[in-house]
LUMVO-11192 format. One line per field, with one value per atom (N, C-alpha, C): chain; residue number from 1; atom name; x, y, z negated. Coordinates in steps of 0.2 Angstrom, whole numbers, plus 5000, padded with zeros to 4 digits. Layout:
N
bapa: c(A, ...)
lomar: c(NUM, ...)
guke: c(CA, ...)
x: c(X, ...)
y: c(Y, ...)
z: c(Z, ...)
***
This chain:
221
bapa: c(A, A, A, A, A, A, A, A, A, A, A, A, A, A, A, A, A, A, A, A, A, A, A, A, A, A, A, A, A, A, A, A, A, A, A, A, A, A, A, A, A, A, A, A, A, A, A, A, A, A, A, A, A, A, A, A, A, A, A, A, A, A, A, A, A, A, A, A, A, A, A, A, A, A, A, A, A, A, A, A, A, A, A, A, A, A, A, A, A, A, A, A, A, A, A, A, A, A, A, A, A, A, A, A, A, A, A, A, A, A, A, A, A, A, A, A, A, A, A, A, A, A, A, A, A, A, A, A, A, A, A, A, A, A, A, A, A, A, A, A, A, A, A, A, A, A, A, A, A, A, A, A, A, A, A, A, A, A, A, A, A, A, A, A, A, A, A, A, A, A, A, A, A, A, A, A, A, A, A, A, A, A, A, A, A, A, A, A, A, A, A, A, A, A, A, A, A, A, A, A, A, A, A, A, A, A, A, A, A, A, A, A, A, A, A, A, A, A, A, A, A, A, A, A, A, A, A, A, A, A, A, A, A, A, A, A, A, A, A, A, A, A, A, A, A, A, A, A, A, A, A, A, A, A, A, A, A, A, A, A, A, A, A, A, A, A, A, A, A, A, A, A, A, A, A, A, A, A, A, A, A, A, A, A, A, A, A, A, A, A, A, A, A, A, A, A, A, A, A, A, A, A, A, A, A, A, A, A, A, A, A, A, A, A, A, A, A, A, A, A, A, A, A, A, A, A, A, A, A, A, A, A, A, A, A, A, A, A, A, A, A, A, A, A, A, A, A, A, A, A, A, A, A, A, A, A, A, A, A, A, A, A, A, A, A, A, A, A, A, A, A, A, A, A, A, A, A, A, A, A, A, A, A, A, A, A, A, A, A, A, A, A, A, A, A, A, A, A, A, A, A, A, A, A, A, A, A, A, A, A, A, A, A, A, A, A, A, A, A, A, A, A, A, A, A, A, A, A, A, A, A, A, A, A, A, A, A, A, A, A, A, A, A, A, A, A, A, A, A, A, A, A, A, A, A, A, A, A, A, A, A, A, A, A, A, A, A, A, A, A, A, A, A, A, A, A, A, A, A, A, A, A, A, A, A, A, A, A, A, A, A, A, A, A, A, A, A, A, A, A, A, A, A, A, A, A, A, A, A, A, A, A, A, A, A, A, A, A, A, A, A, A, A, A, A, A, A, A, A, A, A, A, A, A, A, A, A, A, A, A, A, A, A, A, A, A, A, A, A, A, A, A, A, A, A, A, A, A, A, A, A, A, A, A, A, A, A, A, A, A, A, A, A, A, A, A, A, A, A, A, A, A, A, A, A, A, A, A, A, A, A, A, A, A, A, A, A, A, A, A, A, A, A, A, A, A, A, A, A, A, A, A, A, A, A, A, A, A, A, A, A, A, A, A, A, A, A, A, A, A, A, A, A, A, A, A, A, A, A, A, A, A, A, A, A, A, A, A, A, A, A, A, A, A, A, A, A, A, A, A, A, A, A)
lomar: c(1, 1, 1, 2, 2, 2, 3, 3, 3, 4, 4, 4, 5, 5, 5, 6, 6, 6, 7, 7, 7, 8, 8, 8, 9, 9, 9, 10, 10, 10, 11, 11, 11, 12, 12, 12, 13, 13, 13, 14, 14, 14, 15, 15, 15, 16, 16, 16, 17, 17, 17, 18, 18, 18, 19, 19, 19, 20, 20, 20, 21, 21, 21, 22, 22, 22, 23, 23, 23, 24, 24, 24, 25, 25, 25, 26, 26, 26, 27, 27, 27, 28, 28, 28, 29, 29, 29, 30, 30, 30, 31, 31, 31, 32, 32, 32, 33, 33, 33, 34, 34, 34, 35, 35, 35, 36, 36, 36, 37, 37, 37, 38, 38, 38, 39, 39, 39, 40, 40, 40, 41, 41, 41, 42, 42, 42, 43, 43, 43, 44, 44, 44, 45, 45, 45, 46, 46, 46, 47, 47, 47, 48, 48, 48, 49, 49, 49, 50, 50, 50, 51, 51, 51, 52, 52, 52, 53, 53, 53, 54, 54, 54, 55, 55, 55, 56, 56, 56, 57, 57, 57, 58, 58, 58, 59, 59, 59, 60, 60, 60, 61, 61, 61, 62, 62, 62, 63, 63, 63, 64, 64, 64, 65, 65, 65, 66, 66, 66, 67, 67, 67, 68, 68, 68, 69, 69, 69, 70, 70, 70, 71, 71, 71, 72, 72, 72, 73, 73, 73, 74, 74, 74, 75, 75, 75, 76, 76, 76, 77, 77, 77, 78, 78, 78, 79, 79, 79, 80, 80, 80, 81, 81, 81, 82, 82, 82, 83, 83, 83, 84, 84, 84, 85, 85, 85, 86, 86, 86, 87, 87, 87, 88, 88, 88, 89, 89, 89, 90, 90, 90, 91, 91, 91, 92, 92, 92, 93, 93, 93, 94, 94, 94, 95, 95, 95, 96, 96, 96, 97, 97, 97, 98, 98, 98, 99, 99, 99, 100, 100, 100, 101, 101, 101, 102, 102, 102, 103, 103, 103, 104, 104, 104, 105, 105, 105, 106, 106, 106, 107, 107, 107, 108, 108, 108, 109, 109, 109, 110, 110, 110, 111, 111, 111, 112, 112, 112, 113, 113, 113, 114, 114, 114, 115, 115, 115, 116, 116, 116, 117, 117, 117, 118, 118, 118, 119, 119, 119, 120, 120, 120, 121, 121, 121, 122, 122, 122, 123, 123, 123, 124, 124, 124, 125, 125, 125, 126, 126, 126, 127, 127, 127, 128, 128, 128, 129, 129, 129, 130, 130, 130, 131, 131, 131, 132, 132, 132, 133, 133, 133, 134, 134, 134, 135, 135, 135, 136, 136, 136, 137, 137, 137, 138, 138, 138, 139, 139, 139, 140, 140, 140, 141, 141, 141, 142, 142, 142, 143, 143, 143, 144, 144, 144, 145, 145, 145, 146, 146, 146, 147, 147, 147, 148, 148, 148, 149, 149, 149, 150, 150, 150, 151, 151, 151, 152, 152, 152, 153, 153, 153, 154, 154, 154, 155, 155, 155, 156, 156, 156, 157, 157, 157, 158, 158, 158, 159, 159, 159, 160, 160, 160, 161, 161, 161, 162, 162, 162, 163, 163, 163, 164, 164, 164, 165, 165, 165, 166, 166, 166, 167, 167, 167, 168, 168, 168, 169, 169, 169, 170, 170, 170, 171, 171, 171, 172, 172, 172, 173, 173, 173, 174, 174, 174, 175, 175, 175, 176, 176, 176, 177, 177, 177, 178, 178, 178, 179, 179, 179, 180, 180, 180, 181, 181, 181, 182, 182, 182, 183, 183, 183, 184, 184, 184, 185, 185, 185, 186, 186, 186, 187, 187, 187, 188, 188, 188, 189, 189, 189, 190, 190, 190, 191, 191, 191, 192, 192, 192, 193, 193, 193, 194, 194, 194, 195, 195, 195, 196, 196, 196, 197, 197, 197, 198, 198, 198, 199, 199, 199, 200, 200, 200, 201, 201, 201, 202, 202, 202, 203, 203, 203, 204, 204, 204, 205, 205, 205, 206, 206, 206, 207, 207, 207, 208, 208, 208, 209, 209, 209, 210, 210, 210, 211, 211, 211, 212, 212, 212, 213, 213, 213, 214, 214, 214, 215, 215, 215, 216, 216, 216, 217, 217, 217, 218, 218, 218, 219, 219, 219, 220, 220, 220, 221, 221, 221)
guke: c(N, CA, C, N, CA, C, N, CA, C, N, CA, C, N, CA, C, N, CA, C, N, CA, C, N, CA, C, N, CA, C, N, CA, C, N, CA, C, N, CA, C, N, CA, C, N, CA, C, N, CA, C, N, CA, C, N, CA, C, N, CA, C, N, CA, C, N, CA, C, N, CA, C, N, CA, C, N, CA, C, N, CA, C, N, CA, C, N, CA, C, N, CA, C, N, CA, C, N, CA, C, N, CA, C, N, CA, C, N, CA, C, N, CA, C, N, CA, C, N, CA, C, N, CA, C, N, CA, C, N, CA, C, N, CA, C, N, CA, C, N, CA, C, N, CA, C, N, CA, C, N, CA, C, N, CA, C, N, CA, C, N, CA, C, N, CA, C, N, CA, C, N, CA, C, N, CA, C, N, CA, C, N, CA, C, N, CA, C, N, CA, C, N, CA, C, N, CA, C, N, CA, C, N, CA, C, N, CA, C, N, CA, C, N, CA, C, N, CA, C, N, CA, C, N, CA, C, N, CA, C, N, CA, C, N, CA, C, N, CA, C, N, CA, C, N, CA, C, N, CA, C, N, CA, C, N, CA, C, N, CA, C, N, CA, C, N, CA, C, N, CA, C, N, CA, C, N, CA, C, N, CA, C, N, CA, C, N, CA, C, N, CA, C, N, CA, C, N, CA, C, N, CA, C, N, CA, C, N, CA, C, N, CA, C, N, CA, C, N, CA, C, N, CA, C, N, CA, C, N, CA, C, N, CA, C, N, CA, C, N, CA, C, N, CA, C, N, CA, C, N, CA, C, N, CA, C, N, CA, C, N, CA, C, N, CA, C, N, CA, C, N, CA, C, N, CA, C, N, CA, C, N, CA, C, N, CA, C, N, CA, C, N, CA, C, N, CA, C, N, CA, C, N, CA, C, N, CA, C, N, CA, C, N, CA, C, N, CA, C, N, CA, C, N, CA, C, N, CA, C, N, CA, C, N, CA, C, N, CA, C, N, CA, C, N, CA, C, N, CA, C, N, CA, C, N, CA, C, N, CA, C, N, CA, C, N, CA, C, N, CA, C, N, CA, C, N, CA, C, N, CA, C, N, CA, C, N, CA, C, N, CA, C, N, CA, C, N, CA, C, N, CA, C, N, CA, C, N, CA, C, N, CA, C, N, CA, C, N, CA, C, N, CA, C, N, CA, C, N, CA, C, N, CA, C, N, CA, C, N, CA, C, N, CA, C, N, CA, C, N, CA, C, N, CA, C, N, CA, C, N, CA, C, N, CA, C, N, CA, C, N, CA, C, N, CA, C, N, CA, C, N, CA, C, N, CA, C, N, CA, C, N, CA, C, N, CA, C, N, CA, C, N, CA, C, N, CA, C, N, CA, C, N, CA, C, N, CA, C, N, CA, C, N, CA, C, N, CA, C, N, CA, C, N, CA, C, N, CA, C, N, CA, C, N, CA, C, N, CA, C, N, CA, C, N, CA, C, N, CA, C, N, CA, C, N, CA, C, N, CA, C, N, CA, C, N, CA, C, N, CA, C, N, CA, C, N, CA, C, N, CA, C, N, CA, C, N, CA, C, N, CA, C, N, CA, C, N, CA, C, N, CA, C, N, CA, C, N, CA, C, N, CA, C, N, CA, C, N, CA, C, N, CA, C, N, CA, C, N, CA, C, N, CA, C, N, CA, C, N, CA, C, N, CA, C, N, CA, C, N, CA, C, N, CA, C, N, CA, C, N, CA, C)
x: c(5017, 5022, 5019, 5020, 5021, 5027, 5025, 5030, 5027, 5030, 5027, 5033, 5033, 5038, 5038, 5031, 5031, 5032, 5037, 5040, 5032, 5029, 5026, 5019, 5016, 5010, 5012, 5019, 5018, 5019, 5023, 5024, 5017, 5012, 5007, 5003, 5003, 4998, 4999, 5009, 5009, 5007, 5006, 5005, 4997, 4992, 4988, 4984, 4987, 4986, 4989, 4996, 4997, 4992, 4989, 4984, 4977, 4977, 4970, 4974, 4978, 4981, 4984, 4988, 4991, 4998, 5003, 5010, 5013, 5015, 5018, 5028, 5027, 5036, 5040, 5038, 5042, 5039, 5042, 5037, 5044, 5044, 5051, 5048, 5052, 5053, 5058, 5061, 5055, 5054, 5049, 5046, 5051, 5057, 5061, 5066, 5066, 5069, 5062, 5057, 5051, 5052, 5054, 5053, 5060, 5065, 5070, 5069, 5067, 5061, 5058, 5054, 5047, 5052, 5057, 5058, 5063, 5065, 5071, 5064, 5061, 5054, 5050, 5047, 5042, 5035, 5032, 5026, 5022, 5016, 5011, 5004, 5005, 5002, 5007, 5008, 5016, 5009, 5008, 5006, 5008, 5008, 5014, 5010, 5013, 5011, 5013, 5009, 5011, 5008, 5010, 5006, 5006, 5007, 5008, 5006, 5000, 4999, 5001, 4997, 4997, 5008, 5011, 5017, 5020, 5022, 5028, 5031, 5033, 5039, 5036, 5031, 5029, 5029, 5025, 5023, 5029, 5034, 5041, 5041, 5042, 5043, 5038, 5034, 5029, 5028, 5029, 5033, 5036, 5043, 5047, 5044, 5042, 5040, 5036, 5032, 5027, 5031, 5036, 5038, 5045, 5048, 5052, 5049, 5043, 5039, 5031, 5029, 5022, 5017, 5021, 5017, 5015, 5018, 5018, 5011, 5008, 5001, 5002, 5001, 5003, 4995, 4994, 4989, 4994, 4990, 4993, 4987, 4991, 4988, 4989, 4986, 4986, 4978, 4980, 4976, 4971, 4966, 4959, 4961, 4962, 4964, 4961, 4963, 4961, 4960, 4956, 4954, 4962, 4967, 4974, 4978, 4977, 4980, 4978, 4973, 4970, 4973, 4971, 4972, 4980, 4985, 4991, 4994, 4989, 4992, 4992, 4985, 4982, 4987, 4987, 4993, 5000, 5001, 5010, 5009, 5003, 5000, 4999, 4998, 4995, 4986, 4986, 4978, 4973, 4975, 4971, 4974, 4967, 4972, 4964, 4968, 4964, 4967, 4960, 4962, 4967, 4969, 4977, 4971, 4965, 4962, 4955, 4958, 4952, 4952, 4948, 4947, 4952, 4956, 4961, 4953, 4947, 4944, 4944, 4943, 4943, 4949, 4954, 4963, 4961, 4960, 4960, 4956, 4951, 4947, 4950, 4954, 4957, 4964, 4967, 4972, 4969, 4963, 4961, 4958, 4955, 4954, 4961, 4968, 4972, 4974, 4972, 4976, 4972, 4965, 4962, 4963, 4966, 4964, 4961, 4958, 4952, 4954, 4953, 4953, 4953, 4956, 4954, 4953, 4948, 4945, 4939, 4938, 4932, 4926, 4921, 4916, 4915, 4915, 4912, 4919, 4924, 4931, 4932, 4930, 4930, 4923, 4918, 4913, 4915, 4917, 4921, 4925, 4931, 4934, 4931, 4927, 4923, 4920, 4916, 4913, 4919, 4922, 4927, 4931, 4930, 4931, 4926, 4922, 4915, 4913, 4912, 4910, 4918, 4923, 4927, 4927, 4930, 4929, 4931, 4929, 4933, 4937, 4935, 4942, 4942, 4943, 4945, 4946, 4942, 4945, 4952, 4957, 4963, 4964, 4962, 4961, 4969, 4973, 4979, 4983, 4980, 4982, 4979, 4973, 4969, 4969, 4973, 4976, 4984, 4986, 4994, 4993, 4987, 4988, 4984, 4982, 4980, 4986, 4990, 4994, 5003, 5006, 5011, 5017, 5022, 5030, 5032, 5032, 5032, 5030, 5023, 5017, 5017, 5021, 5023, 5026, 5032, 5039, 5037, 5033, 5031, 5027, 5022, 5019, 5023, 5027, 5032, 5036, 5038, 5042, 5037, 5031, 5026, 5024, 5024, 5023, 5029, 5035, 5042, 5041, 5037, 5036, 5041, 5042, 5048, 5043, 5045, 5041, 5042, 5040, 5039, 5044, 5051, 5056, 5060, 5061, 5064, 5063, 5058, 5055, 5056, 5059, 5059, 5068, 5068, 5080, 5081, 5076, 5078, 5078, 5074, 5069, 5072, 5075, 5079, 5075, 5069, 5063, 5064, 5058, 5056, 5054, 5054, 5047, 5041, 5041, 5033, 5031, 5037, 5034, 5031, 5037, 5036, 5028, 5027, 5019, 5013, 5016, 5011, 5008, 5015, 5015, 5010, 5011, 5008, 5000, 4999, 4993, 4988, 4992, 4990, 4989, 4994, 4994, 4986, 4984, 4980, 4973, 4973, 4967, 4967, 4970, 4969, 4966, 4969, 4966, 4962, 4961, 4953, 4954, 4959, 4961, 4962, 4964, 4961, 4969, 4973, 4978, 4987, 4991, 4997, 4994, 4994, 4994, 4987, 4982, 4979, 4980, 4984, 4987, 4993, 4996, 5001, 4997, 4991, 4988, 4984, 4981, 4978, 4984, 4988, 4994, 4995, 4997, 4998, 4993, 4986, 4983, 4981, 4980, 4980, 4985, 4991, 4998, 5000, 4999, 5000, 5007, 5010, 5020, 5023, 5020, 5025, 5024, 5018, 5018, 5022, 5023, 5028, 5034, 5037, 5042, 5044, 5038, 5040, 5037, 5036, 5034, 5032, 5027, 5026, 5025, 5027, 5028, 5022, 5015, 5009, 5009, 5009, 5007, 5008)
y: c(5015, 5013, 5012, 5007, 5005, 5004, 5009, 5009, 5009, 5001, 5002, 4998, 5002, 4998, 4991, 4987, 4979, 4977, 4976, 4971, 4968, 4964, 4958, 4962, 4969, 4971, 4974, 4976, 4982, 4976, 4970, 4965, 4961, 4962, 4958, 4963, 4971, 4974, 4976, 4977, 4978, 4971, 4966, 4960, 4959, 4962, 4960, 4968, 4971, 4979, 4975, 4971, 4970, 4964, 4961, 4955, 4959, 4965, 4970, 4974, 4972, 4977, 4982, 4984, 4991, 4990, 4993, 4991, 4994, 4994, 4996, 4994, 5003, 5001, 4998, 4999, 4994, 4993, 4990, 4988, 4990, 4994, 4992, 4997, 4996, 4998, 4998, 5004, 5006, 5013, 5015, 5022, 5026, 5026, 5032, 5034, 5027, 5029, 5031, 5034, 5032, 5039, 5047, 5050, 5050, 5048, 5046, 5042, 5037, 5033, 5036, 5038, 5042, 5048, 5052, 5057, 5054, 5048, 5045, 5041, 5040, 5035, 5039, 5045, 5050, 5044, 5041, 5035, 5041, 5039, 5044, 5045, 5038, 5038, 5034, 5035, 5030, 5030, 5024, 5022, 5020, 5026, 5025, 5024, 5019, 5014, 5016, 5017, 5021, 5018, 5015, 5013, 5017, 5023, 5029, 5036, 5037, 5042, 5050, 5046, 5054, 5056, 5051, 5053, 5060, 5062, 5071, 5066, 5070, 5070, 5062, 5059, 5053, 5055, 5062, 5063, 5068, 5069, 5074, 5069, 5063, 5061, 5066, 5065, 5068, 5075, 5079, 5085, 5088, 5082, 5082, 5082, 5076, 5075, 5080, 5082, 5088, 5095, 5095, 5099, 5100, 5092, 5092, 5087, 5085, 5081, 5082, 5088, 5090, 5085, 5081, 5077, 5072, 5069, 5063, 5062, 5060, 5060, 5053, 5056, 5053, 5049, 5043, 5042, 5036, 5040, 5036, 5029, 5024, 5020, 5019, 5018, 5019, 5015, 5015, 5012, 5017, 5012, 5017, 5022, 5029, 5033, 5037, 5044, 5048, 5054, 5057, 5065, 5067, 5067, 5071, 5068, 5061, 5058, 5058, 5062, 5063, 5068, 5072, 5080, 5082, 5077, 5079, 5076, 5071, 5068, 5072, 5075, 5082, 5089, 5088, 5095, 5094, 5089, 5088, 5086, 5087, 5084, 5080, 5075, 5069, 5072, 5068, 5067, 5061, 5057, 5054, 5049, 5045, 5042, 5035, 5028, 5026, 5019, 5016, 5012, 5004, 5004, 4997, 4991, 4990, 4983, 4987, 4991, 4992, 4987, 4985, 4981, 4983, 4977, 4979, 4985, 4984, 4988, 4995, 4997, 5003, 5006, 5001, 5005, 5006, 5003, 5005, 5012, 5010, 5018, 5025, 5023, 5029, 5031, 5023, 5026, 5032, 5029, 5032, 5039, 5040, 5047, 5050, 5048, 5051, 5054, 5049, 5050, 5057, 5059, 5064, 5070, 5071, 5072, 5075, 5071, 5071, 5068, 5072, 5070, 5062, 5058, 5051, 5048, 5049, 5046, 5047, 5039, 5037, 5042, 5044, 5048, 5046, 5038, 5035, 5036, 5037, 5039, 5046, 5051, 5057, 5058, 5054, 5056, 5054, 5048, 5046, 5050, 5054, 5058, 5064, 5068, 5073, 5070, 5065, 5063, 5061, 5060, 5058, 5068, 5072, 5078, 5083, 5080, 5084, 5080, 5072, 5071, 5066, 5068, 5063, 5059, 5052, 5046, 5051, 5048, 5051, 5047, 5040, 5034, 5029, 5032, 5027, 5019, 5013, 5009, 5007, 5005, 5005, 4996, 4994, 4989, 4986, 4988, 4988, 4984, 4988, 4986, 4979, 4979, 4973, 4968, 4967, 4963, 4958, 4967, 4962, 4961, 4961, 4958, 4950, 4949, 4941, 4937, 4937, 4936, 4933, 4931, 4929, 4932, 4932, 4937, 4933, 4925, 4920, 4921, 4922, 4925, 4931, 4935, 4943, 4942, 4941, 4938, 4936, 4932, 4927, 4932, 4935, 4941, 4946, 4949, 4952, 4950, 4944, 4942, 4940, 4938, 4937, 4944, 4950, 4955, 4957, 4955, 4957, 4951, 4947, 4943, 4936, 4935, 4929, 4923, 4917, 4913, 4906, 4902, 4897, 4896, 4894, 4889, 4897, 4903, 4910, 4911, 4911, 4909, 4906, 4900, 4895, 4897, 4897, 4898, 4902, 4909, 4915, 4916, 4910, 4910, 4903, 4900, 4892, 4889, 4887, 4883, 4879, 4871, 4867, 4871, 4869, 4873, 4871, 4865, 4861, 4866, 4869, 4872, 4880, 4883, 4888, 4888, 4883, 4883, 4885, 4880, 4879, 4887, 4889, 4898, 4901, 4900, 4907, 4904, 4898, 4895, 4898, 4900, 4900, 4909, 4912, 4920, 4921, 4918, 4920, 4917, 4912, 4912, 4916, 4920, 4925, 4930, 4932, 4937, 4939, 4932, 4928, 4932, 4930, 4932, 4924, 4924, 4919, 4917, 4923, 4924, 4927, 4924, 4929, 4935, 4939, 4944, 4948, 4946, 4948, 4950, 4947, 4945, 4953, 4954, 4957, 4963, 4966, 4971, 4972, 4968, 4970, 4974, 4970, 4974, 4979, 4980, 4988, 4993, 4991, 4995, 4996, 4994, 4995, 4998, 4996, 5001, 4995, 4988, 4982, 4982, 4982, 4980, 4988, 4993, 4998, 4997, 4994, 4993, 4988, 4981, 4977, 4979, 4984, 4986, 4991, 4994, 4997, 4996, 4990, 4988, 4993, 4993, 4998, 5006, 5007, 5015, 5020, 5017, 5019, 5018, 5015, 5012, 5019)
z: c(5072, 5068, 5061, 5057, 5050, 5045, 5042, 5037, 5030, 5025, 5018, 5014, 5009, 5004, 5004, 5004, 5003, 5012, 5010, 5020, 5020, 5017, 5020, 5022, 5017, 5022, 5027, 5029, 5034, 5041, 5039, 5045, 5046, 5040, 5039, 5045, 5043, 5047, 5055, 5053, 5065, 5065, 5064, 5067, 5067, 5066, 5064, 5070, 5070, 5078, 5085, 5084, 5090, 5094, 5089, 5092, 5096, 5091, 5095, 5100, 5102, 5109, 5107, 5100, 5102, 5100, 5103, 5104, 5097, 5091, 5086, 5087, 5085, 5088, 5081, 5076, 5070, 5065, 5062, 5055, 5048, 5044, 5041, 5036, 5030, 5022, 5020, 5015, 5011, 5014, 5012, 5012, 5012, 5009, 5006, 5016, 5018, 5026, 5030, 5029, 5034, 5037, 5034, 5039, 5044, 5044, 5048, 5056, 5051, 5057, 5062, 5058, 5062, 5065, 5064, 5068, 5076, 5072, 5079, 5082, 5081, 5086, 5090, 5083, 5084, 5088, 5085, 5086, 5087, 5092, 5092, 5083, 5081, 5075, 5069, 5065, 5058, 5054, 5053, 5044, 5040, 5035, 5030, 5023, 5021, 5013, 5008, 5003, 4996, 4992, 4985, 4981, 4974, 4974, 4971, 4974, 4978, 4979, 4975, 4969, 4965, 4962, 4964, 4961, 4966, 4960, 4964, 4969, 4974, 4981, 4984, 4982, 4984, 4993, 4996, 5002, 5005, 5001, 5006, 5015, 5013, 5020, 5026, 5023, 5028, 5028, 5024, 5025, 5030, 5028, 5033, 5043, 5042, 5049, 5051, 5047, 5053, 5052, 5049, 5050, 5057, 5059, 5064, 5070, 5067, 5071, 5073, 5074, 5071, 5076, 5084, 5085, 5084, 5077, 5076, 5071, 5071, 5066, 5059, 5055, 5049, 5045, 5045, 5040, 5032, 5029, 5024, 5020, 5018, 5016, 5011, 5004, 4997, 4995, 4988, 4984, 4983, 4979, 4979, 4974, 4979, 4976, 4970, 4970, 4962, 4968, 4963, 4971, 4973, 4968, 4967, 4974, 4973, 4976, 4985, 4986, 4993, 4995, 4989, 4991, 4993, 4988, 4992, 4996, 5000, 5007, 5010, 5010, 5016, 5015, 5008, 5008, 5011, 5012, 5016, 5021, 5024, 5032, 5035, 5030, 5032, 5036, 5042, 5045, 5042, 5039, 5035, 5030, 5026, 5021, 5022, 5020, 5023, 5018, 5013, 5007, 5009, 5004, 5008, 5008, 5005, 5007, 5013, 5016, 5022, 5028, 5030, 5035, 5039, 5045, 5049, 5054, 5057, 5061, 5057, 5051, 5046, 5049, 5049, 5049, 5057, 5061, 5069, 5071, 5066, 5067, 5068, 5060, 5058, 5064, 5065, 5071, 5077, 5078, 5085, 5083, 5076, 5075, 5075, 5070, 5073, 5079, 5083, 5092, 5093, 5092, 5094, 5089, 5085, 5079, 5076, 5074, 5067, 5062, 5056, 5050, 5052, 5048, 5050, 5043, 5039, 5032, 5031, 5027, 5027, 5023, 5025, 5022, 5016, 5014, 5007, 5002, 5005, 4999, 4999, 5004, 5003, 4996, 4997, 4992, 4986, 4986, 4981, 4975, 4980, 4979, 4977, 4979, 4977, 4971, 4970, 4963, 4957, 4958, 4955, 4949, 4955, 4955, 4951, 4951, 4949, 4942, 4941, 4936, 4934, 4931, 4930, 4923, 4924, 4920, 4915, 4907, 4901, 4898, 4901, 4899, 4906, 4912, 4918, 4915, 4919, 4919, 4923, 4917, 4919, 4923, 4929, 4932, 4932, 4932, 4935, 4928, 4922, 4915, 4915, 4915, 4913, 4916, 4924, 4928, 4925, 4924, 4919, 4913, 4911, 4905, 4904, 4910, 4910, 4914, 4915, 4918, 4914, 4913, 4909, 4913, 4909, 4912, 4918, 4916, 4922, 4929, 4929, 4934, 4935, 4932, 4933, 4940, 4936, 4940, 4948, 4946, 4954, 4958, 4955, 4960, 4962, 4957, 4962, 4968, 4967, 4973, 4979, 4978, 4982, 4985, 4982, 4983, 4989, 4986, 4991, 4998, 4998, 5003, 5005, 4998, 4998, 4999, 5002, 5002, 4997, 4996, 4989, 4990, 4993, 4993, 4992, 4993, 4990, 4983, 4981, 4975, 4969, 4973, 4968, 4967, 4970, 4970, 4965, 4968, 4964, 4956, 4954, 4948, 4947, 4948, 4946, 4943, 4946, 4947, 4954, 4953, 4958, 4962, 4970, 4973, 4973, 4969, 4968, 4963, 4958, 4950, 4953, 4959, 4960, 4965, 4969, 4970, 4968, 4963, 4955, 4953, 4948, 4950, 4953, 4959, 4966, 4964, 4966, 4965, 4957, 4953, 4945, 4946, 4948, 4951, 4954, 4963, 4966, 4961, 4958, 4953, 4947, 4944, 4940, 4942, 4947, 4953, 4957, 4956, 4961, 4969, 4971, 4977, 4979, 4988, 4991, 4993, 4996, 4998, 4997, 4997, 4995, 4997, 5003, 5005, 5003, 4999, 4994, 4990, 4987, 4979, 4978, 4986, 4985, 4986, 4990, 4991, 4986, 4981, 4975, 4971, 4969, 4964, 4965, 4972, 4975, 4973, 4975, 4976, 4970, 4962, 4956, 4952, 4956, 4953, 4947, 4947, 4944, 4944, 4950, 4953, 4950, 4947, 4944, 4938, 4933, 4928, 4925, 4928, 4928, 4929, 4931, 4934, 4929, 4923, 4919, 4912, 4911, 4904, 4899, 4895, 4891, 4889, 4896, 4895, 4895, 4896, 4894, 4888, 4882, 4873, 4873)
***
């Protein structure tokens, strides 16, 4: 099972399993329904999306589940994490966490370590995570800041709805714009970005925390 706030990775990623042969019972968002889901389904592995690891109650759902579902094995998908943001998958029972631009074979892996269960995370972000722990940045670069900040309110605008997985002619209505102009847009987005594809474009923002600073103007300053 797939569960992630942005409809378009989570239908991006069961469609991208079921081509490698694994049956995925649904694809749906947002996270706030996921342990519902997962207790009426009970999938043997649910990949649940989060582009806010480190936030309070961000992992209740999974709480939940292994508390009424303790068969279901939980990996979480998230951005390149902070040590904190591991540590409290692991503490509400998540079996592993596994980065949202990981190769679709990376995320298979981690499937299959769930099915036996093992830890299912990568060695190179566990170290990560430890170094991060041991020698911490004293001014992290903030990638997420310096992403919306080359970007215009216009191109704001468009990546979030690219991120919600609307397509140019959704786009273009919702924003009362051409869908030639709304094109243009997306086109002007994925080159700032220097991404290739929407679905890049939409997984970078996630996974920087680019779509919650948009979504809350200023409240870093």
């Amino acid at each position: 099972m797939v569960v992630d706030d942005h409809r378009l990775h989570a239908e991006a990623l069961a469609s991208a399993l079921k081509l490698r042969g694994h049956r995925v019972l649904a694809a749906a968002a947002p996270v706030a329904g996921a342990a519902e889901l997962m207790i009426s389904r009970a999938p043997e592995v649910c990949l649940l999306g989060t582009a806010a690891p480190a936030q309070p109650g961000v992992f209740d759902p999974v709480v939940r589940v292994r508390r009424e579902r303790p068969q279901v094995a939980v990996v979480v998908l998230g951005p390149v994490p902070n040590p904190h943001g591991i540590a409290a998958a692991f503490a509400a029972g998540a079996c592993g966490y596994v980065r949202h631009d990981e190769r679709i074979e990376g995320v298979e892996r981690a499937i299959m370590k769930a099915r036996t269960g093992e830890a299912a995370v990568a060695p190179a972000l566990l170290q990560q995570a430890f170094g991060e722990l041991l020698n911490p940045a004293a001014q992290p670069d903030d990638e997420g800041r310096r992403l919306l900040q080359m970007l215009t309110p216009r191109e704001v605008e468009v990546l979030v709805r690219v991120a919600d997985g609307e397509d140019t002619r959704v786009i273009a209505a919702g924003m009362g714009i051409a869908p030639s102009t709304a094109r243009t847009h997306v086109q002007r987005v994925l080159m700032k970005l220097g991404v290739g594809s929407r679905l890049e474009a939409a997984a970078l923002a996630a996974r920087t925390g680019l779509l919650e600073r948009a979504a809350h103007p200023g409240t870093d300053d």
